[in-house]
N, C-alpha and C positions, 0 to 999 in steps of 0.2 A: 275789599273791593277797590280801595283807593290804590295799593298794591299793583294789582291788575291795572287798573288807569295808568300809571306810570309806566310798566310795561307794554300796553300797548304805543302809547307815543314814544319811547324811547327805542320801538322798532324802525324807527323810522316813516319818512313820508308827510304826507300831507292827512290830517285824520279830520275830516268832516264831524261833528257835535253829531248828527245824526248816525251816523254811523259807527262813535262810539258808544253811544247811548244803544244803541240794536247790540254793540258786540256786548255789553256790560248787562242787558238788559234793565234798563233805567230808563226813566223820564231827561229828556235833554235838563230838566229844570234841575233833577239832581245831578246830573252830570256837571251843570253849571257850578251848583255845590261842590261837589266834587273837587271842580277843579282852583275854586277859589281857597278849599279845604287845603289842598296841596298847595298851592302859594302860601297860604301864610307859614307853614313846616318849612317853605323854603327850596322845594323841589320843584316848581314851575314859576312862570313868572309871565305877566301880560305884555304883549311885545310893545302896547301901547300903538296907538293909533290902527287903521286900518290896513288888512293886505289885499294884494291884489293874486287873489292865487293863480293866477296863467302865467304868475311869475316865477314858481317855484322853483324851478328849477336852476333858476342864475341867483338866487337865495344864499345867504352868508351862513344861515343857522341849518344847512344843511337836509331841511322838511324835517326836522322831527318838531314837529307842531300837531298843532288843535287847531281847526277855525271856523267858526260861524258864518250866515251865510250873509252877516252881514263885515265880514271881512275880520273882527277881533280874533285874535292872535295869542296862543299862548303855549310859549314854550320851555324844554327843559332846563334847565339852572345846571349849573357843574354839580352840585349838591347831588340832583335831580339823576343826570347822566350816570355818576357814580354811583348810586344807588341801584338804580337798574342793572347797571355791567354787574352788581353783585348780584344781586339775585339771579340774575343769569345762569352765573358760575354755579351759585350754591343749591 
């Protein structure tokens, strides 16, 4: 499942916790897990401080994120992105 979590965010966009949690069929609280499970492997990373998402679009990191609704942030690592492009392929 964690698998799936990285491919979902590394589709791109802006991904709502709730809306992963519906696509994975999880509790947001695992998905919370989830995503800290994948930080520590190294494939995501908390962008640290709050976002403001009406902003996404003039965004450096391109929307491939996760964000809660109270704005924390967490996105793909180069690890993270390369991982993804493969499975992709494979």
């Amino acid at each position: 499942m964690l698998k799936q979590l990285l491919q979902l965010v590394a589709e791109g966009g802006v991904h709502s916790y709730a809306t992963l949690a519906r696509q994975l069929g999880v509790s947001r609280g695992l998905l919370e897990q989830m995503l800290q499970d994948l930080a520590r492997m190294g494939y995501v990373a908390p962008l640290g401080g709050a976002c403001d998402t009406s902003q996404c679009r003039h965004c450096p990191l391109g929307g491939s994120c996760a964000t809660d609704r109270r704005g924390n942030v967490w996105v793909l690592t180069a690890k993270g992105a390369q991982t993804a492009a493969r499975r992709r392929v494979a």
